[in-house]
N, C-alpha and C positions, 0 to 999 in steps of 0.2 A: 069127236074128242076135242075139248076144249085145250087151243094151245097157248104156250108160255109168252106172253110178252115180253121180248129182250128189255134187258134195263140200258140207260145210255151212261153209265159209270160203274166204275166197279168201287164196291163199299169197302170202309176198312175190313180187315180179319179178326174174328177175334179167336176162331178154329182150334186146339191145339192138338187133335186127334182125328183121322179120320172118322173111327167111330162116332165122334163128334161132330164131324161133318154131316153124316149120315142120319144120325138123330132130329139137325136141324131141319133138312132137307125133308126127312119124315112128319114135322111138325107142321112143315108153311113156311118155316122163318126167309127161306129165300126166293118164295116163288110159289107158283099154284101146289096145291097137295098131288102127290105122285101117285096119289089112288085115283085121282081124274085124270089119270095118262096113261098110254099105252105102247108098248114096247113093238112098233110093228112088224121089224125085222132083227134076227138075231143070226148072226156070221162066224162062219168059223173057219179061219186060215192060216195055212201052214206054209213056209217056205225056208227055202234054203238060200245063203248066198256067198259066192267067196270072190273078193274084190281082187282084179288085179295086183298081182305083185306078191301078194298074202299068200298064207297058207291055213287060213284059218277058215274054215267053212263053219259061218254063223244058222243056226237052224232056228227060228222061231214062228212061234205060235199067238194068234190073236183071235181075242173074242169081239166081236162090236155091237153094239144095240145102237138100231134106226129109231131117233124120236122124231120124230116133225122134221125139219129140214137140217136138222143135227147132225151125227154118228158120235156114240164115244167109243170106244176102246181101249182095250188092256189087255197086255203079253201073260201069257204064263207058261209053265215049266210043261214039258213032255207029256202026256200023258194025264194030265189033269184035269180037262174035260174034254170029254167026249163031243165026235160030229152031230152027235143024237140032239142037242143042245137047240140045235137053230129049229128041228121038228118042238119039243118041245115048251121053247122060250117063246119063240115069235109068239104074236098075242099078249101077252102076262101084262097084268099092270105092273108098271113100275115101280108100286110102293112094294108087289110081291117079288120081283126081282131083288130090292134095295134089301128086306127082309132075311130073304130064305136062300137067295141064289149062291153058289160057290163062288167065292171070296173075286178072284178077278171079273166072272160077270157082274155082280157087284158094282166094281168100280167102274167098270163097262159104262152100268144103267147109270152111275153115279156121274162119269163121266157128260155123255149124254145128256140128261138133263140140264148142268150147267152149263154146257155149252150151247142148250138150247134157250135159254132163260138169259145168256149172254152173249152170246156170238163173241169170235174172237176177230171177226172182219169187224163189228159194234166197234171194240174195245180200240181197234188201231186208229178206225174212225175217231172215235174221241178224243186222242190220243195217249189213251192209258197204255196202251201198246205199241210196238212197231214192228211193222210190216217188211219180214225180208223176203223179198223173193229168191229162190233157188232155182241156180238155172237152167236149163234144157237140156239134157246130156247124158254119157253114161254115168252108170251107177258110182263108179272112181268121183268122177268130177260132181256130181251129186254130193256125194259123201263130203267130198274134202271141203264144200262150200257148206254144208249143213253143220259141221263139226268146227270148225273157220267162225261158224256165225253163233256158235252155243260157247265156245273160250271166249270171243269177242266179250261175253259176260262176265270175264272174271279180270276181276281190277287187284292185281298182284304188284308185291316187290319182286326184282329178280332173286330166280331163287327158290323161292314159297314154294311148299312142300303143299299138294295140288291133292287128296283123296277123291279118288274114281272109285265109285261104288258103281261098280257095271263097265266093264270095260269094253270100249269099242275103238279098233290099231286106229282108224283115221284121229279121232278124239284125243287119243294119247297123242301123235305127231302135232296136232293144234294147240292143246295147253303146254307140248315144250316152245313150239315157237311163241307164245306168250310170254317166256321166258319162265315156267313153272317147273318144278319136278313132279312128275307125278308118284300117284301113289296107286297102284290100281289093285283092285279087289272087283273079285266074280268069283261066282259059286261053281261056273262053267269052264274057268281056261287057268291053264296054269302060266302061260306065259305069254306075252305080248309078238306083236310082231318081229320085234328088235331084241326077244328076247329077256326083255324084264320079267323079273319073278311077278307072276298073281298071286296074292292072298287070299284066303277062303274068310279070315278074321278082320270082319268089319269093323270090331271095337277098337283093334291095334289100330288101324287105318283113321279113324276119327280119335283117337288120341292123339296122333302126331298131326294132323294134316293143320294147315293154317287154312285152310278153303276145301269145300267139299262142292265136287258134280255130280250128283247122283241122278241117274235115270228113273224113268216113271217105272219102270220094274220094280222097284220098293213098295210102292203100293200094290202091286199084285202078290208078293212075299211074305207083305205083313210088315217089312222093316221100315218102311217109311216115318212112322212113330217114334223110333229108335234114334235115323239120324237126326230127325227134326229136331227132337228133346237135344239131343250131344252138341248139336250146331249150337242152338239157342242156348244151352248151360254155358257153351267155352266163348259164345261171343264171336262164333267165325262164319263167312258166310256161307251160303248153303247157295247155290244156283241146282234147278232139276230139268235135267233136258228129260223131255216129255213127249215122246209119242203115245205111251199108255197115257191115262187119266190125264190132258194136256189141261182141262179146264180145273181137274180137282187139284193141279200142284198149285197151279194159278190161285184156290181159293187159302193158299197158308202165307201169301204174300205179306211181309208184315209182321206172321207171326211161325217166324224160324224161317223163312224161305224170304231169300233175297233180292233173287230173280231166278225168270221162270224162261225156258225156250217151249215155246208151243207151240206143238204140231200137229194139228188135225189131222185126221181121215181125208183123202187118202195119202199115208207115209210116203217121205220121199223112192223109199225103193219100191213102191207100186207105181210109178209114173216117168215117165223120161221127160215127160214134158214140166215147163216151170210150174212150181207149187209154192205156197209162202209156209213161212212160218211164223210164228208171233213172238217177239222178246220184253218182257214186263222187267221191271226194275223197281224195288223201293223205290222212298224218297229220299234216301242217303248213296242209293247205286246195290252193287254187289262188292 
C-alpha cells in the first residue's frame, strides 16, 4: 500500500461543505487518490460514562478506520451501525468507504486520511497548532482540563451569549467561567447539570448566540453544514471541539470555523494516562 506523505503546513481552506470535502479528497486535490489505500482496521465502540458529582450518564458510540499510522473517528447515534461493520469494513479501499459507507464511517475514513496525510503532532511541530497536554488522572480531572482547554478558545465579552451545539456539564461550567452564558442544545438531554433547559432547536440557538461550540457530532448528524453556513452568514465565531472527525473540522479552518480543539484517537476518556490535544486558530483568533 502506497502511503500518504504528511505535508509540513496546512494550506488555506477553501471547503464550504463536507461533501465538498469529500469530493476533493476523491479527486487527489489533497493527497494520494484514496483508491491506492486501504482501510486496514475498522472499530466499533461503545461505552458509557457518568462523572463525579453528575447525574447524567453519557452513553456513546464510535466508529474508527486504521490508515497507516493514523486512526480517524466519528460518534454516532444508538443503533446506527452495527458491530458487523469492523468484519465487513476492514479491508475496503478507502475511496469505497469515502463512497458508499454510512454517513459516520464516512467521516471516520474521511477523518483518517487527513490526518494521515497531516498529522496533527506535523501541525504543532510547525507550529500551525498547539500542543496541550491533558493530565494524568481520573476522568473528573481529565474532563475539567479538556473542557478548560476547548473555552480557552473562545475570546468573549462578559456576558456573550455562548451556543453549545452538543452539550457536555464539564464544558458548560468552562465557558461560564469565561465569563459566557451559555446556550446549550442536544438532541440527547433536556437539562444540564445545574439544571439549565436543553434545546432540541439548533436554529433558535444560532440565531441568538454571539459565538458557537459545536462538537465533531455535527459531522456524524449531517448538521455540521447548517452551523458552518449560519456562523459564516451572521459573522460569529465557530470554535468545534472534535474528538469525531478532529482533522476534518480542522480542514474548514478559515472558511466558517475559527478554531478547532483536536483530538485524536485515543479520546481522553480511553486513557488515564496524559494525552494531547491540538488547538488551531485563524489568523484573526476565535
Amino acid at each position: 500500500m502506497t502511503q500518504p506523505t504528511p505535508a509540513p503546513a496546512l494550506a488555506p481552506s477553501t471547503v464550504t461543505t463536507v461533501d465538498g470535502l469529500i469530493a476533493a479528497v476523491l479527486a487527489g486535490d489533497h493527497g494520494p487518490l484514496p483508491s491506492a489505500l486501504v482501510a486496514t482496521s475498522v472499530f466499533w465502540i461503545h461505552h458509557g460514562t457518568r462523572l463525579a458529582g453528575g447525574d447524567t450518564t453519557y452513553l456513546n458510540q464510535y466508529v474508527l478506520v486504521r490508515l497507516g499510522g493514523s486512526f480517524g473517528g466519528c460518534a454516532f447515534e444508538a443503533g446506527e451501525i452495527d458491530p458487523s461493520v469492523c468484519r465487513d469494513s476492514s479491508g475496503t479501499p478507502l475511496d469505497v468507504l469515502l463512497r458508499e459507507a454510512p454517513r459516520p464511517l464516512r467521516i471516520a475514513a474521511l477523518d483518517a486520511y487527513l490526518s494521515e496525510i497531516r498529522p496533527h503532532r506535523v501541525a504543532a511541530a510547525t507550529d500551525a497548532a498547539e500542543a496541550v497536554a491533558l493530565p494524568a488522572g481520573t476522568p473528573e480531572v481529565r474532563a475539567k482540563a479538556r473542557d478548560a482547554a476547548i473555552a480557552g478558545l473562545l475570546d468573549i465579552e462578559q456576558g456573550a451569549k455562548v451556543g453549545l451545539i452538543g452539550v457536555v456539564n464539564p464544558l458548560v461550567a468552562a465557558i461560564r467561567a469565561r465569563g459566557g452564558e451559555p446556550l446549550p442544545c442536544d438532541f440527547n438531554l433536556r437539562a444540564t447539570q445545574w439544571g439549565d433547559p436543553v434545546t432540541d432547536d439548533m436554529h433558535e440557538v444560532l440565531d441568538r448566540a454571539e459565538a458557537v461550540v459545536a462538537t465533531g457530532m455535527t459531522l456524524s448528524n449531517g448538521s455540521f453544514d447548517t452551523v458552518l453556513e449560519r456562523c459564516r452568514s451572521r459573522g460569529i465565531p465557530l470554535i468545534v471541539y472534535a474528538q469525531s472527525g478532529s482533522a476534518v473540522a480542522r480542514a474548514f479552518l478559515g472558511s466558517g470555523v475559527t478554531a478547532v480543539s483536536a483530538e485524536p484517537f485515543p479520546f481522553s476518556q480511553f486513557s488515564a494516562e496524559e494525552t494531547t490535544l491540538y488547538r488551531y486558530r485563524t489568523a484573526g483568533g476565535a
